[in-house]
PDB file of the backbone (N, CA, C, O) and the ligand in Angstrom, with CONECT records:
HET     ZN  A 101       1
ATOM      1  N   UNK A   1     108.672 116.136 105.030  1.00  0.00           N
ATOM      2  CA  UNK A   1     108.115 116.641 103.768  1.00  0.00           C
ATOM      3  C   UNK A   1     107.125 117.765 104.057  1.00  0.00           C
ATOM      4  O   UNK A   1     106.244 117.730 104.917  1.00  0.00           O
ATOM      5  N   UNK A   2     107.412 118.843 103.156  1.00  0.00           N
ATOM      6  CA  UNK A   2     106.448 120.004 103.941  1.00  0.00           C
ATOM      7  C   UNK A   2     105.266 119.761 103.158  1.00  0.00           C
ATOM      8  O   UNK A   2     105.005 118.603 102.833  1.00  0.00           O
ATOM      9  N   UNK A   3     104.261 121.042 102.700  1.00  0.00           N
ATOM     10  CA  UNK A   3     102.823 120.719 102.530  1.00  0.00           C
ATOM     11  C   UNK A   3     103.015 120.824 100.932  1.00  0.00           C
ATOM     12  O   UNK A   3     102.373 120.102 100.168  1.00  0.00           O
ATOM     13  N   UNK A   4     103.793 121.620 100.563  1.00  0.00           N
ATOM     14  CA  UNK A   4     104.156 122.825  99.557  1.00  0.00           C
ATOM     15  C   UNK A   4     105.295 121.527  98.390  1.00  0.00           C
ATOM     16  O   UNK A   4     105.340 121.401  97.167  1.00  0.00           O
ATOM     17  N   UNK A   5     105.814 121.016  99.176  1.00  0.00           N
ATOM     18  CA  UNK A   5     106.554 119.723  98.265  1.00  0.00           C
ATOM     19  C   UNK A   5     106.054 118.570  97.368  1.00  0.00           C
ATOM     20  O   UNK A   5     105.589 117.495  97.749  1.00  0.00           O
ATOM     21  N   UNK A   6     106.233 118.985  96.152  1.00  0.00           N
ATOM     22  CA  UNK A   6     105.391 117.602  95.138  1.00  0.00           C
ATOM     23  C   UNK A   6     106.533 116.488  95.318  1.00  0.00           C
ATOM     24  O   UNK A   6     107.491 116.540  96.090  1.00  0.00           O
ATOM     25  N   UNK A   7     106.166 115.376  94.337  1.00  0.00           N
ATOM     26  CA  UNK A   7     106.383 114.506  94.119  1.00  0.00           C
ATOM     27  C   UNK A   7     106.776 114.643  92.950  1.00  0.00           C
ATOM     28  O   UNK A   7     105.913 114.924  92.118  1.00  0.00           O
ATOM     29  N   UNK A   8     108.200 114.492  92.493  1.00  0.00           N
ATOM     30  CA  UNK A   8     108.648 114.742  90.868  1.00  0.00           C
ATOM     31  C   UNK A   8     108.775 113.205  90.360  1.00  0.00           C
ATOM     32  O   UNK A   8     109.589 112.570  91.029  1.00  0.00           O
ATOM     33  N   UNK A   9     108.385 112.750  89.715  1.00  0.00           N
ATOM     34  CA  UNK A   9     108.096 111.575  88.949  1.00  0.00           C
ATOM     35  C   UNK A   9     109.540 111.604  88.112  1.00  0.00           C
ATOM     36  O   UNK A   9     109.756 112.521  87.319  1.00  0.00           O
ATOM     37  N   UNK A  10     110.567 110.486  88.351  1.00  0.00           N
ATOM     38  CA  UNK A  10     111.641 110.805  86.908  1.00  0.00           C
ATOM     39  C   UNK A  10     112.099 109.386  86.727  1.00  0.00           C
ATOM     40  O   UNK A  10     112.012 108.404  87.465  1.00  0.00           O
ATOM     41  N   UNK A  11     112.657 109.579  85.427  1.00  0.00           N
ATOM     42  CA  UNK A  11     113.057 108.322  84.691  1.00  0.00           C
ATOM     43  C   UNK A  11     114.468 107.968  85.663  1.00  0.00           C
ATOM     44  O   UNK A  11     115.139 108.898  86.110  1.00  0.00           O
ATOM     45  N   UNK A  12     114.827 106.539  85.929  1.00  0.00           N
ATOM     46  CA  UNK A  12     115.579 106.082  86.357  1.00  0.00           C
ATOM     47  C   UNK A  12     116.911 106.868  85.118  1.00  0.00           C
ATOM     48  O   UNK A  12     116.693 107.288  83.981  1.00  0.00           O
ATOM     49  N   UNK A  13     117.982 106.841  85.731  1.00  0.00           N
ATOM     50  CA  UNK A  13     118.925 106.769  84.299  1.00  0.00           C
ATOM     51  C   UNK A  13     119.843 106.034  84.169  1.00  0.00           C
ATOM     52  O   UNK A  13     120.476 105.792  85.197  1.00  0.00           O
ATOM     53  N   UNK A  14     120.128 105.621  83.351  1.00  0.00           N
ATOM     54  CA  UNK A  14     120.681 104.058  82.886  1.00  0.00           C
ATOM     55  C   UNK A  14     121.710 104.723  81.955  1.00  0.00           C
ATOM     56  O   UNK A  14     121.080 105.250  81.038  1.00  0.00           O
ATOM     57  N   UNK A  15     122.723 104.871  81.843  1.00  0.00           N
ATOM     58  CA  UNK A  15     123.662 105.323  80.445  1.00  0.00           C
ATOM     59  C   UNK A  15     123.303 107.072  80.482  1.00  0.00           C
ATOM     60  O   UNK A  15     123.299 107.769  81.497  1.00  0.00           O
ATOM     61  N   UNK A  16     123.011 107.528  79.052  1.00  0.00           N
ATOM     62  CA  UNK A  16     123.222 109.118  78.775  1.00  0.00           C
ATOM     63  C   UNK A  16     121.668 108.917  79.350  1.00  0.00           C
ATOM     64  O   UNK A  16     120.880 107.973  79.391  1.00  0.00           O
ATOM     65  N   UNK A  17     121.651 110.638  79.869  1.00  0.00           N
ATOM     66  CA  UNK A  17     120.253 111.560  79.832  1.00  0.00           C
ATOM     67  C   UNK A  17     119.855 111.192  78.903  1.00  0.00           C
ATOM     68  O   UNK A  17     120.454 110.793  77.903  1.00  0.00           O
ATOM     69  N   UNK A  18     118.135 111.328  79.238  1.00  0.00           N
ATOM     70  CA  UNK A  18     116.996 111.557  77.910  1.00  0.00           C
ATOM     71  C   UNK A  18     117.410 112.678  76.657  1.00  0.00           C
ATOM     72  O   UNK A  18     117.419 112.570  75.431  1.00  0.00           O
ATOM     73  N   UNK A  19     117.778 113.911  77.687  1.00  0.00           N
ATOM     74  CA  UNK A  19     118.377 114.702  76.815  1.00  0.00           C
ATOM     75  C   UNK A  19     119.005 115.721  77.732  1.00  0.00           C
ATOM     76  O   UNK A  19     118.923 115.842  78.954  1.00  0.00           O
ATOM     77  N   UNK A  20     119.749 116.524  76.693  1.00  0.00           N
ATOM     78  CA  UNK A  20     120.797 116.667  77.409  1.00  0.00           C
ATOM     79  C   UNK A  20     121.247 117.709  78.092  1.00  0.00           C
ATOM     80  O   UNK A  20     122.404 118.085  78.283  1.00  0.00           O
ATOM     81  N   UNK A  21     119.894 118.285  78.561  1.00  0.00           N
ATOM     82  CA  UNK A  21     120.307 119.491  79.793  1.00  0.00           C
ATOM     83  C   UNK A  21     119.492 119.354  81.009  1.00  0.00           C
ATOM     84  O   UNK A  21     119.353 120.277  81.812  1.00  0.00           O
ATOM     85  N   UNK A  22     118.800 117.859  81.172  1.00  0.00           N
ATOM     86  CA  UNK A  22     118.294 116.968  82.219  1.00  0.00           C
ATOM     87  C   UNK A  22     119.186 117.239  83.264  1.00  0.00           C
ATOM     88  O   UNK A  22     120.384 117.066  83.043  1.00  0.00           O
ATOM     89  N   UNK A  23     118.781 117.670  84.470  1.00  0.00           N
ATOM     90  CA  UNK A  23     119.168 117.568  85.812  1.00  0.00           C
ATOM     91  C   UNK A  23     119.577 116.128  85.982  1.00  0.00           C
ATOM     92  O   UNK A  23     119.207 115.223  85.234  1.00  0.00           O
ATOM     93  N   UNK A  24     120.330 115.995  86.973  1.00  0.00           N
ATOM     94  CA  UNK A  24     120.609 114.991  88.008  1.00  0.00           C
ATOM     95  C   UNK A  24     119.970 114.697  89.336  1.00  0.00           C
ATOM     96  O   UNK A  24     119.830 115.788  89.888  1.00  0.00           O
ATOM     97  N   UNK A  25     119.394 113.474  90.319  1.00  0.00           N
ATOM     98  CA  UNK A  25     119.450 113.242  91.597  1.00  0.00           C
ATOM     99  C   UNK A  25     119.261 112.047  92.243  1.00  0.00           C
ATOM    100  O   UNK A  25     119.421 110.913  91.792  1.00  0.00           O
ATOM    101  N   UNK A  26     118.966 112.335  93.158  1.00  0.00           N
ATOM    102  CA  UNK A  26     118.841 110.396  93.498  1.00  0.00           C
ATOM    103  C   UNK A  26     116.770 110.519  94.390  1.00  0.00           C
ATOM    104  O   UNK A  26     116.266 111.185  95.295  1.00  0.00           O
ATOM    105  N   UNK A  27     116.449 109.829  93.760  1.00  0.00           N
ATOM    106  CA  UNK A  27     115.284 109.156  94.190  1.00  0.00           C
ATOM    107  C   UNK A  27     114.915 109.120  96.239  1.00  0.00           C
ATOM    108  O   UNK A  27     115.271 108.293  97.079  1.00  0.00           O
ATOM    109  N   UNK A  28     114.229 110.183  96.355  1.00  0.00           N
ATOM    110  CA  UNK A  28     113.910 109.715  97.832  1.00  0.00           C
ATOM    111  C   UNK A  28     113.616 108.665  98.349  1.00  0.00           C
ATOM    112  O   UNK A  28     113.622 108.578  99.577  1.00  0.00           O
ATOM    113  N   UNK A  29     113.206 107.350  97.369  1.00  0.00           N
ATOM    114  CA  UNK A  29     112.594 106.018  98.523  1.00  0.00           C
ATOM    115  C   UNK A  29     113.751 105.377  97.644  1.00  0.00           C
ATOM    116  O   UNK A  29     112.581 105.114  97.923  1.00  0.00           O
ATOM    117  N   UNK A  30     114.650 104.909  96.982  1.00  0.00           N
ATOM    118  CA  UNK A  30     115.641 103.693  97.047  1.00  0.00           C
ATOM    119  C   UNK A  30     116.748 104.239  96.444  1.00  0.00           C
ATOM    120  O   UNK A  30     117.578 103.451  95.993  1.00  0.00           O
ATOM    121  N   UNK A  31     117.032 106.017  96.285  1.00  0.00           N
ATOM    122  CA  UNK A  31     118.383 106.331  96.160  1.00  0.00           C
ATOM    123  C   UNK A  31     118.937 106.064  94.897  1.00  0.00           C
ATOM    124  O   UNK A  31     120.094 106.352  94.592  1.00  0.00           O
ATOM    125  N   UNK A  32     117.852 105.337  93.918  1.00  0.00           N
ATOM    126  CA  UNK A  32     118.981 105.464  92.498  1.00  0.00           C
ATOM    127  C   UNK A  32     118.959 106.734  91.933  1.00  0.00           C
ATOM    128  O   UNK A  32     118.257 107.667  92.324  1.00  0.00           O
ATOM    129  N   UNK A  33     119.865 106.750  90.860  1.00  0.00           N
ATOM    130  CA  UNK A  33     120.291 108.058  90.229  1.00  0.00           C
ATOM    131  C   UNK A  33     118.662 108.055  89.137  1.00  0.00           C
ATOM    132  O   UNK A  33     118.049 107.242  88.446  1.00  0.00           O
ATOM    133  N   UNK A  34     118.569 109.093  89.432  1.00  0.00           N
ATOM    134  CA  UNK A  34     117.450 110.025  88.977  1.00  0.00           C
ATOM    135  C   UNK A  34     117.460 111.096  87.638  1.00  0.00           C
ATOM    136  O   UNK A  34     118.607 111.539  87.583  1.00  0.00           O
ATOM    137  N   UNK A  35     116.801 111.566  86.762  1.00  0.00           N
ATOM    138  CA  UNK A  35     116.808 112.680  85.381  1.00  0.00           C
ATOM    139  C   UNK A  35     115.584 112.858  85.604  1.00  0.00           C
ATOM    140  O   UNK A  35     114.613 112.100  85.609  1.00  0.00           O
ATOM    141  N   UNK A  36     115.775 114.329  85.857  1.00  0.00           N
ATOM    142  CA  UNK A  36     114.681 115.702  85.729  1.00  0.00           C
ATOM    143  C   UNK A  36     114.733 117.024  84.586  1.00  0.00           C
ATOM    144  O   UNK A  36     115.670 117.793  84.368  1.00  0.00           O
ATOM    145  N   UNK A  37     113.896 116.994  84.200  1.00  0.00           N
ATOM    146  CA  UNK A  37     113.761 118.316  83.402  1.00  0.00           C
ATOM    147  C   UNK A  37     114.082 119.727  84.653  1.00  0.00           C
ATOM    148  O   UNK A  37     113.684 119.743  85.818  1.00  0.00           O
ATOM    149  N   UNK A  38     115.066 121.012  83.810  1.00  0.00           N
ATOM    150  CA  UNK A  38     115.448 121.669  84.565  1.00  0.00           C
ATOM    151  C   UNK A  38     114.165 122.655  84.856  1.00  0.00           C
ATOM    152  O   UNK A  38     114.463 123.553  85.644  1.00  0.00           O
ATOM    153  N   UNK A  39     112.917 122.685  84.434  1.00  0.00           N
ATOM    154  CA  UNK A  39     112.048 123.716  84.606  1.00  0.00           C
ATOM    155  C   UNK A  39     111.159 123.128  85.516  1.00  0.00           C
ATOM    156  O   UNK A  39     110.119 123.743  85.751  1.00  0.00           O
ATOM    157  N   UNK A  40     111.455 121.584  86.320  1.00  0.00           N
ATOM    158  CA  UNK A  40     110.436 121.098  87.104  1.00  0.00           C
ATOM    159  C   UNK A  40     109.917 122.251  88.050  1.00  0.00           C
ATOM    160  O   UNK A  40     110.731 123.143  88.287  1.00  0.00           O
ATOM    161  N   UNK A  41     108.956 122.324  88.486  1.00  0.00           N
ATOM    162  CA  UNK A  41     108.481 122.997  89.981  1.00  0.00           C
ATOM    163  C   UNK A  41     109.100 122.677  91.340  1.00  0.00           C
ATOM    164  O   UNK A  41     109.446 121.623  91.874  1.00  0.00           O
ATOM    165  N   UNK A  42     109.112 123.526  91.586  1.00  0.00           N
ATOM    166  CA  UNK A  42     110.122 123.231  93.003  1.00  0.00           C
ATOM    167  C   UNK A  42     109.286 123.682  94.283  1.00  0.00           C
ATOM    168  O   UNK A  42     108.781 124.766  93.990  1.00  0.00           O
ATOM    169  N   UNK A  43     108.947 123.336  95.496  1.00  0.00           N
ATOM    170  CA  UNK A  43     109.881 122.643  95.780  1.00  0.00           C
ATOM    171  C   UNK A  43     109.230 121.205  95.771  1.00  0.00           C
ATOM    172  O   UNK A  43     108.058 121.024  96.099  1.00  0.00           O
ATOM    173  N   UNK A  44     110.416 119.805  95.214  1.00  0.00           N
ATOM    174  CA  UNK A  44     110.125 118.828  94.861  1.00  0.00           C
ATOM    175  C   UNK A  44     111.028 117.764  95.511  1.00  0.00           C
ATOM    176  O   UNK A  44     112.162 118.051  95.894  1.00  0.00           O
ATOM    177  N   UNK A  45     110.383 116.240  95.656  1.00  0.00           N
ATOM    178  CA  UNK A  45     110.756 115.312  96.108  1.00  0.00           C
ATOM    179  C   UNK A  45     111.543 114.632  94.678  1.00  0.00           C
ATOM    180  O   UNK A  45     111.533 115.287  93.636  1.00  0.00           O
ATOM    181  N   UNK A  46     111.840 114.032  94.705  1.00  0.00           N
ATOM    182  CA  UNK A  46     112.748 113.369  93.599  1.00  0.00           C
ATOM    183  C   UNK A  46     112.001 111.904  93.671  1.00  0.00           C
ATOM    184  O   UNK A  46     111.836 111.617  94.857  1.00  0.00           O
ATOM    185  N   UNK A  47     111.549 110.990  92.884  1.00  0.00           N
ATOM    186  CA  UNK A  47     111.126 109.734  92.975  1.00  0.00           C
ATOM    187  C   UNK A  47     110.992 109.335  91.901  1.00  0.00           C
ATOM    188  O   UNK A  47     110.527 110.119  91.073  1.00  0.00           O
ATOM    189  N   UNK A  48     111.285 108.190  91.554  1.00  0.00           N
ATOM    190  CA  UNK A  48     111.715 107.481  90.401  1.00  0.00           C
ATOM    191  C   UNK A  48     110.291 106.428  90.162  1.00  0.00           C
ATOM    192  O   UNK A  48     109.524 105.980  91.014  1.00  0.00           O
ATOM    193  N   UNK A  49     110.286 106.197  88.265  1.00  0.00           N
ATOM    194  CA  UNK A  49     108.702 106.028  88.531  1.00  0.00           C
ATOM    195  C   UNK A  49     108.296 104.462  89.345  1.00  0.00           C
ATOM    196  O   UNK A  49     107.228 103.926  89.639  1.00  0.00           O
ATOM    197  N   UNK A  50     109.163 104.236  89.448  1.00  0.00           N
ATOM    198  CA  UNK A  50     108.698 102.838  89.620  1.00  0.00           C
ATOM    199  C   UNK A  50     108.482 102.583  91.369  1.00  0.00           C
ATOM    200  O   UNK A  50     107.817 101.708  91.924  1.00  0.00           O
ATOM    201  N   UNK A  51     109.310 103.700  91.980  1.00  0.00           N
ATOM    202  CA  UNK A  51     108.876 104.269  93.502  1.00  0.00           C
ATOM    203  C   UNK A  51     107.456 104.597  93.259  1.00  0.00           C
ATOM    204  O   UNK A  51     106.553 103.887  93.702  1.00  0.00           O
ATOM    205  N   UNK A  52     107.242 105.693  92.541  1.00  0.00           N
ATOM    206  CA  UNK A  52     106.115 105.973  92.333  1.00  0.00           C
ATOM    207  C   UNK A  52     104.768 105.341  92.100  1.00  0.00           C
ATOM    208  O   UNK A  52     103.683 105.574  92.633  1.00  0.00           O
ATOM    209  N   UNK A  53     105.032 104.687  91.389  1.00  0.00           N
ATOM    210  CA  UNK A  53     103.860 103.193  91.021  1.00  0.00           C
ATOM    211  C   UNK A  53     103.913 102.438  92.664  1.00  0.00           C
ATOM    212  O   UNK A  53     102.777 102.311  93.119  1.00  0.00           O
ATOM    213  N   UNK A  54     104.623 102.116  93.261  1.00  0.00           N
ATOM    214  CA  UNK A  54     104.740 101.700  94.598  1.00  0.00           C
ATOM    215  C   UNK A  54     103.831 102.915  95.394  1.00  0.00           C
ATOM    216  O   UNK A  54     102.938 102.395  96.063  1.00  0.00           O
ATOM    217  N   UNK A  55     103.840 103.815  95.447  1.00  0.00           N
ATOM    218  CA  UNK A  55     103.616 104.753  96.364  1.00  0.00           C
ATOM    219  C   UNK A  55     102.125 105.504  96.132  1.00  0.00           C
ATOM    220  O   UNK A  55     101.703 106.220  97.041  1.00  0.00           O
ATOM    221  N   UNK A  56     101.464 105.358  95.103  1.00  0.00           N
ATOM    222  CA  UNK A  56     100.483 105.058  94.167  1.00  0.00           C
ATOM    223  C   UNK A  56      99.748 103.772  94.690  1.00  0.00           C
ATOM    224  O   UNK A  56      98.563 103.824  95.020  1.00  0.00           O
ATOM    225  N   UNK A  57     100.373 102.789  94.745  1.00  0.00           N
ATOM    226  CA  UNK A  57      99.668 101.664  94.702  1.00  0.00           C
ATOM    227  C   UNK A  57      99.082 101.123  96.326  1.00  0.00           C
ATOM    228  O   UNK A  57      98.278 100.274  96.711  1.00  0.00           O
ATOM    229  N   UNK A  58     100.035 102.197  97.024  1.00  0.00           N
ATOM    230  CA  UNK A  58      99.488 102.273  98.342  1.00  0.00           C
ATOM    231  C   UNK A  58      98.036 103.233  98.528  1.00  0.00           C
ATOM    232  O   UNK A  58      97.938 104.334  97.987  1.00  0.00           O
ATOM    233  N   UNK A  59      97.027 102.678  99.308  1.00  0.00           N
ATOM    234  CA  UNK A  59      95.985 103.005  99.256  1.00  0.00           C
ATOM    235  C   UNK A  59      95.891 103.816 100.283  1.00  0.00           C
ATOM    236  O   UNK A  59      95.126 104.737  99.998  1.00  0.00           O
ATOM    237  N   UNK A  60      96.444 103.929 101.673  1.00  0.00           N
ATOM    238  CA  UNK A  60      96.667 104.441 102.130  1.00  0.00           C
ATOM    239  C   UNK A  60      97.368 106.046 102.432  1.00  0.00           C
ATOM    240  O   UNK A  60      97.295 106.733 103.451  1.00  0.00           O
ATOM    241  N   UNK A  61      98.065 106.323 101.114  1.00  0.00           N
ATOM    242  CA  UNK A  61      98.490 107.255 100.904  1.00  0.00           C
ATOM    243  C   UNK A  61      98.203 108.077 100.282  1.00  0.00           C
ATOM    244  O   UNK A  61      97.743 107.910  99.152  1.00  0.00           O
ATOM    245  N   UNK A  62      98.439 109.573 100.990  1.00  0.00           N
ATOM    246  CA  UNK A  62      97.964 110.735 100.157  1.00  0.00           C
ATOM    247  C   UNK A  62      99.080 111.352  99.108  1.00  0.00           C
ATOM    248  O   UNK A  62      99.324 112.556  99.033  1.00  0.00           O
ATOM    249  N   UNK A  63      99.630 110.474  98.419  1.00  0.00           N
ATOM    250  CA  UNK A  63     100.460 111.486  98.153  1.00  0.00           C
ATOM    251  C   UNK A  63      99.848 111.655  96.582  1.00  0.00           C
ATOM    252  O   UNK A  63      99.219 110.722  96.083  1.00  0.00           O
ATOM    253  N   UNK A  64     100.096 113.009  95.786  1.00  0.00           N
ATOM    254  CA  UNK A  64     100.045 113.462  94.772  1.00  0.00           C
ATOM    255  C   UNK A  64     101.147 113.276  93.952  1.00  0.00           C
ATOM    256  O   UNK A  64     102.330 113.566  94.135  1.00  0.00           O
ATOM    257  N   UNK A  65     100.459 112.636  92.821  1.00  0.00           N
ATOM    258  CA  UNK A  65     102.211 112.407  91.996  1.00  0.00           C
ATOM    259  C   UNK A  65     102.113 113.259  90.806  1.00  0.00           C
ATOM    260  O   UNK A  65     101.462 112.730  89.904  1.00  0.00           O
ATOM    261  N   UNK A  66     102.617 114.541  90.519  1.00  0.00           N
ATOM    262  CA  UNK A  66     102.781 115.571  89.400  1.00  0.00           C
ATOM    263  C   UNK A  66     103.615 115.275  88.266  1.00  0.00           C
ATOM    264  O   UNK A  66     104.683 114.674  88.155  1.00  0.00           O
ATOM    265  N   UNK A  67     102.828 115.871  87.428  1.00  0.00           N
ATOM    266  CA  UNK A  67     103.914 116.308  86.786  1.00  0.00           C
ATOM    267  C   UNK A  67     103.123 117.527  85.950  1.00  0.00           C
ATOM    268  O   UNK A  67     101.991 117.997  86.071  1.00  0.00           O
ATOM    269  N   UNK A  68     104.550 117.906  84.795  1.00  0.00           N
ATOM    270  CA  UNK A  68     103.846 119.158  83.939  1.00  0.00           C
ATOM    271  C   UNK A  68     103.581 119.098  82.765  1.00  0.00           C
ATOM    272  O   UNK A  68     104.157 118.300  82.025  1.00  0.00           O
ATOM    273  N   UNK A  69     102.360 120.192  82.213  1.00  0.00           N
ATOM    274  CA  UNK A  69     102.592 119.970  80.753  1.00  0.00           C
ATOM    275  C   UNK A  69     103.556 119.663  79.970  1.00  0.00           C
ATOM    276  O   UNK A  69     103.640 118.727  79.175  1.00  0.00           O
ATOM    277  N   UNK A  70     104.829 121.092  80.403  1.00  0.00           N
ATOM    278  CA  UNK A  70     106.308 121.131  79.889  1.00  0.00           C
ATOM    279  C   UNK A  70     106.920 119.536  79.861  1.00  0.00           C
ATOM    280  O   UNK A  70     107.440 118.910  78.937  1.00  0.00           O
ATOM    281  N   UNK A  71     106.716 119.265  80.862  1.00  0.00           N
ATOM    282  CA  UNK A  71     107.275 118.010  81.199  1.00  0.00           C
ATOM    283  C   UNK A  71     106.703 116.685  80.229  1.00  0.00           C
ATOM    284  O   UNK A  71     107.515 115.777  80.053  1.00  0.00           O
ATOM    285  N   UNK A  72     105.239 116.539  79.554  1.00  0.00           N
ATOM    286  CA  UNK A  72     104.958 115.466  79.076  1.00  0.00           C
ATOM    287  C   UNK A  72     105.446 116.107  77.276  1.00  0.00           C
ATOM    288  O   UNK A  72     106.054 115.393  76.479  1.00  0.00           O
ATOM    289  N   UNK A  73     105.120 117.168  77.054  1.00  0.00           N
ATOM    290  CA  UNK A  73     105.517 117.519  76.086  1.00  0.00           C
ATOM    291  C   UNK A  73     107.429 117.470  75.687  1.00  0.00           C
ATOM    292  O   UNK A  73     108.012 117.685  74.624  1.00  0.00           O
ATOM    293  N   UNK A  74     107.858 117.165  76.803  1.00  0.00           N
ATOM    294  CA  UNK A  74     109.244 117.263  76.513  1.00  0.00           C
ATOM    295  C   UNK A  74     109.430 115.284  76.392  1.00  0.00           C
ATOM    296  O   UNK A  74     110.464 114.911  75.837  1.00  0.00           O
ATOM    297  N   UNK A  75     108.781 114.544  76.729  1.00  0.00           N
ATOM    298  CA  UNK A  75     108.652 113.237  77.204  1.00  0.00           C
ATOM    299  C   UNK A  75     108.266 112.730  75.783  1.00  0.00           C
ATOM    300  O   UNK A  75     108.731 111.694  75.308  1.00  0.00           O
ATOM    301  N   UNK A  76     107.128 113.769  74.957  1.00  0.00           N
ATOM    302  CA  UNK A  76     106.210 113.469  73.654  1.00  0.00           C
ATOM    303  C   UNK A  76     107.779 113.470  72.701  1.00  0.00           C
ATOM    304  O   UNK A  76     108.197 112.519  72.041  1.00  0.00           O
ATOM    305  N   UNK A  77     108.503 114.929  72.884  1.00  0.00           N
ATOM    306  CA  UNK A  77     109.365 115.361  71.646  1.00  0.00           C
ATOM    307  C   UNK A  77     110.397 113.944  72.148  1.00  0.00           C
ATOM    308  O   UNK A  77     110.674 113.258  71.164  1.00  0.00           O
ATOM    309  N   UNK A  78     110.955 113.439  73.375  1.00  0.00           N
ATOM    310  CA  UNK A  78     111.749 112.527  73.136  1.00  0.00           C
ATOM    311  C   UNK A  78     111.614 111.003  72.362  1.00  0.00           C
ATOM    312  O   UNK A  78     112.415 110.374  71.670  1.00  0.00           O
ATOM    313  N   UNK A  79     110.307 110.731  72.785  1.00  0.00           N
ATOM    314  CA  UNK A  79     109.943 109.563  72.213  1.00  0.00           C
ATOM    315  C   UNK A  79     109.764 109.599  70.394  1.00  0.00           C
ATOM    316  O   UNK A  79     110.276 108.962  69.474  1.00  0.00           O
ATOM    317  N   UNK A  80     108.970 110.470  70.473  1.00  0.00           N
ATOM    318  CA  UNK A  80     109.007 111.135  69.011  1.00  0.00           C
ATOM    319  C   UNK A  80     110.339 110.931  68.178  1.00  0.00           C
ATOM    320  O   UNK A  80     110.377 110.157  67.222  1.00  0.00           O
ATOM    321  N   UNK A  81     111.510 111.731  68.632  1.00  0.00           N
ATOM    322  CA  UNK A  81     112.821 111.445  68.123  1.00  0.00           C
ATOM    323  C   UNK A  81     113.375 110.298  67.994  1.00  0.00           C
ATOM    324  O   UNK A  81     114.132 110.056  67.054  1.00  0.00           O
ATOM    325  N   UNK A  82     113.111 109.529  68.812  1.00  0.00           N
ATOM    326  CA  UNK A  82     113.879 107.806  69.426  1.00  0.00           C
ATOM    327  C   UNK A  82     112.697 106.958  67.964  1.00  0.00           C
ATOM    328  O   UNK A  82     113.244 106.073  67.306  1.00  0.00           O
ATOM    329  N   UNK A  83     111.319 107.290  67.641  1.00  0.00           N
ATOM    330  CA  UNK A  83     110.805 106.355  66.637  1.00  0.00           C
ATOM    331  C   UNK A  83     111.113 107.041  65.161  1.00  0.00           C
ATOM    332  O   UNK A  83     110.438 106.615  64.224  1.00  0.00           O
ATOM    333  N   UNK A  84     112.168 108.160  64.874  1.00  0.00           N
ATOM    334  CA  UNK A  84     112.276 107.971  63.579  1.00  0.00           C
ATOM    335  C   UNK A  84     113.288 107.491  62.926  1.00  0.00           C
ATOM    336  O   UNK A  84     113.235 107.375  61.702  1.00  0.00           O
TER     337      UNK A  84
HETATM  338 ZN    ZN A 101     113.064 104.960  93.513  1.00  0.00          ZN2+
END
């Protein structure tokens, strides 16, 4: 992992994308299939949140877990849609 590489936080995916011009990948620590927004920052690790909460919860570790405005605002408009 270089210095310059975040940590992309993404929803596991289970059935369809959140929506529907979501990237594809698989999760660096357990390989499941992964959904990313296509404007993430690059260059990025792929990790799924619940890796993340693991990797987080290690105290030992430096790692930074990102994400973006774009990104919570796109997270706001989905949930948003799914409660009306
Ligand atoms: Zn994972």
């Amino acid at each position: 992992m270089s210095d310059d590489e975040i940590i992309l936080v993404c929803a596991r995916i289970e059935g369809e994308p959140y929506l529907p011009d979501n990237l594809t990948g698989r999760c660096a620590e357990c390989e499941r299939m992964v959904q990313y927004r296509p404007h993430a920052p690059r260059p990025h690790r792929l990790c799924c949140l619940e890796c993340a909460i693991e990797l987080a919860r290690d105290s030992n570790s430096t790692v930074e877990i990102t994400t973006t405005k774009k990104m919570v605002e796109d997270a706001r408009a989905y949930f948003r849609k799914k409660l009306q």
